[in-house]
C-alpha positions, 0 to 999 in steps of 0.5 A, spaced: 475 483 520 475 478 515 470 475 509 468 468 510 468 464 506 474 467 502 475 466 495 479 461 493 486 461 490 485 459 483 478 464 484 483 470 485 488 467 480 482 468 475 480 475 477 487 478 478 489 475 471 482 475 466 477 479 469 476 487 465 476 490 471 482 489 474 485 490 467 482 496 467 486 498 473 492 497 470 491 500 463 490 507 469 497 506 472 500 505 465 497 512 463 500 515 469 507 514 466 511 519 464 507 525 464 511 531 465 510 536 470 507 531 475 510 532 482 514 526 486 508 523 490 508 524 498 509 515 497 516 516 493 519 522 498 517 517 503 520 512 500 527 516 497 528 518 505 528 510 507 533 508 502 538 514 504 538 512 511 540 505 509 545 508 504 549 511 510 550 504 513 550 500 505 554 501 498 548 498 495 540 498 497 536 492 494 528 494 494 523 489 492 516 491 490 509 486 491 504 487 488 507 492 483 502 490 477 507 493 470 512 496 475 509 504 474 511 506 482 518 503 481 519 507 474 517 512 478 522 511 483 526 509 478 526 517 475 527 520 483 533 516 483 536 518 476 535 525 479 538 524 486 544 521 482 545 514 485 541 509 482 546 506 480 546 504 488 539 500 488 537 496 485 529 494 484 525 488 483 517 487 482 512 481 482 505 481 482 500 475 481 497 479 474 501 475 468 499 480 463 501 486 467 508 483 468 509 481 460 508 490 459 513 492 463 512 501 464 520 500 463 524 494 461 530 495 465 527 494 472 526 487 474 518 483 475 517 477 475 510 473 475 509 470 482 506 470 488 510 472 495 510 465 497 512 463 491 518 467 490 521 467 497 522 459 495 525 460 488 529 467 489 536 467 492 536 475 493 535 478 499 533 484 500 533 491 505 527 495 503 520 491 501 514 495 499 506 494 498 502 498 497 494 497 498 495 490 497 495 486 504 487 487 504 486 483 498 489 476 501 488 470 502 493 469 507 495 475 509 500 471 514 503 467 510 504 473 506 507 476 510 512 471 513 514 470 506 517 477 507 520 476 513 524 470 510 525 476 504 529 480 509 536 482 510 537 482 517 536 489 519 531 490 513 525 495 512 518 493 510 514 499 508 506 499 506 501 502 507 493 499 506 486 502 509 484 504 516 478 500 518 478 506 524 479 511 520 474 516 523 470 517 515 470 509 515 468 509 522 462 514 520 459 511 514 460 504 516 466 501 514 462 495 511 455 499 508 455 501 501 460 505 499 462 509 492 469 507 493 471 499 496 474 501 502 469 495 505 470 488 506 468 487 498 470 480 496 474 479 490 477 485 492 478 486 499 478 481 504 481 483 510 480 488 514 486 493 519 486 499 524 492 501 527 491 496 533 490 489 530 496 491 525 501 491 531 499 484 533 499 481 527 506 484 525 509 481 532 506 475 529 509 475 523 516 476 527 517 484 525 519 490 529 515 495 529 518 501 527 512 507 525 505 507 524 502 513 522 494 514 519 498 521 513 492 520 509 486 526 509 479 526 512 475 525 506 470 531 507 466 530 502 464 523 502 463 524 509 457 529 507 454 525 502 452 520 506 451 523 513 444 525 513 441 530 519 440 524 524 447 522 523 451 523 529 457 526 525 452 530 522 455 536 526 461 535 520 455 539 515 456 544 519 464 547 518 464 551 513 470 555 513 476 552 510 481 553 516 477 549 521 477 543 516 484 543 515 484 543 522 480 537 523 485 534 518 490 535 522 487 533 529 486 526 525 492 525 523 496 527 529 491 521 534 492 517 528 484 516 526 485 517 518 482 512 514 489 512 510 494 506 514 502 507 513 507 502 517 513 501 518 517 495 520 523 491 520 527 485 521 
């Protein structure tokens, strides 16, 4: 699924660098840094667990994150690293597309650069083991091209790990992926364009040229959404009728395990 007409290049280009909105996003991600007692995020743990995979077979992990706006989840990774004592075996790299957010680095130690992936695979001589994005595939003009770009930034053997909405997740599924929502989890252009379930991704990976490796639904079922919008007639109406906490708990399990959370984690490699 796809918006049709898309929006323009230089019409993203103007809302990811001009519009309020988006610069109150990163004002958001920018105030979640540093602040003390917060715990790892389940994103970082994951992520600690690739780079010591391929540190058993390498002496040095060049990660690269698009999308990576001021550079707070690679700051963050950053912290775990200081703390597992091997941040001196990776190093890491950002690029985003919002100018601004770039020029106010979280940390200036840790490398971003203003560029599109498309854009940096031409004039970047590195090559990387781990790339990252995270909700970011959805908001593109061309996500093939994107993700080529990728493959060509890839060690041989490398990992790209993202994670983006499942357009079949059950709670997408039961508000209708497309209606109205309180959160954009719709094809709502200029934000999100494109539209993936954990069938369509496998394809379209293959086409791109990755292996895949995993793909995962880890998110929760959002209960109270779900109950907000389904009135009586609804056909999931039967969801306002569990009410003790152990049948939800459940029920977030079960979706998980047959991958229907709206929440999609891959994994692919080169």
């Amino acid at each position: 699924m796809y918006v049709n007409p898309t929006p323009n290049l230089e019409a993203l280009d103007f809302y990811y660098n001009q519009c309020e909105c988006n610069k109150q996003l990163g004002i958001l991600l920018k105030k979640r840094v540093g602040k003390k007692g917060v715990i790892l995020s389940e994103r970082t743990t994951q992520v600690l667990k690739f780079i010591d995979e391929i540190l058993k077979n390498k002496s040095h992990v060049n990660i690269l994150e698009v999308g990576s706006n001021s550079g707070a989840f690679l700051f963050e990774l950053k912290q775990a690293l200081a703390m597992k004592n091997c941040a001196d075996k990776v190093s890491l790299t950002g690029i985003d597309i919002d100018e601004s957010a770039v020029n106010n680095p979280v940390d200036s130690g840790i490398s971003l650069f203003h560029s599109s992936a498309e854009e940096f695979v031409e004039k970047s001589q590195q090559q990387f083991d781990l790339i990252m994005h995270f909700e970011l595939i959805e908001h593109l003009y061309n996500p093939y091209d994107f993700s080529c770009a990728l493959y060509r930034l890839l060690n041989k053997g490398g990992l790209m790990y993202f994670h983006t909405p499942n357009a079949l997740g059950f709670d997408n599924m039961a508000l209708s992926y497309n209606d109205f929502r309180p959160l954009a989890h719709g094809i709502f252009p200029p934000m999100h364009l494109n539209a993936f379930t954990t069938q369509n991704i496998s394809h379209f990976l293959i086409r791109c040229g990755f292996n895949i490796e995993k793909i995962e639904t880890p998110g929760n079922f959002d209960v109270d959404i779900v109950r907000q919008f389904c009135g009586e007639e609804n056909e999931l109406s039967v969801i306002n009728k569990i009410n003790d906490e152990q049948s939800l708990a459940i029920l977030q399990y079960v979706l998980r395990e047959i991958g229907a959370s709206s929440h999609l984690a891959v994994l692919a490699s080169k």
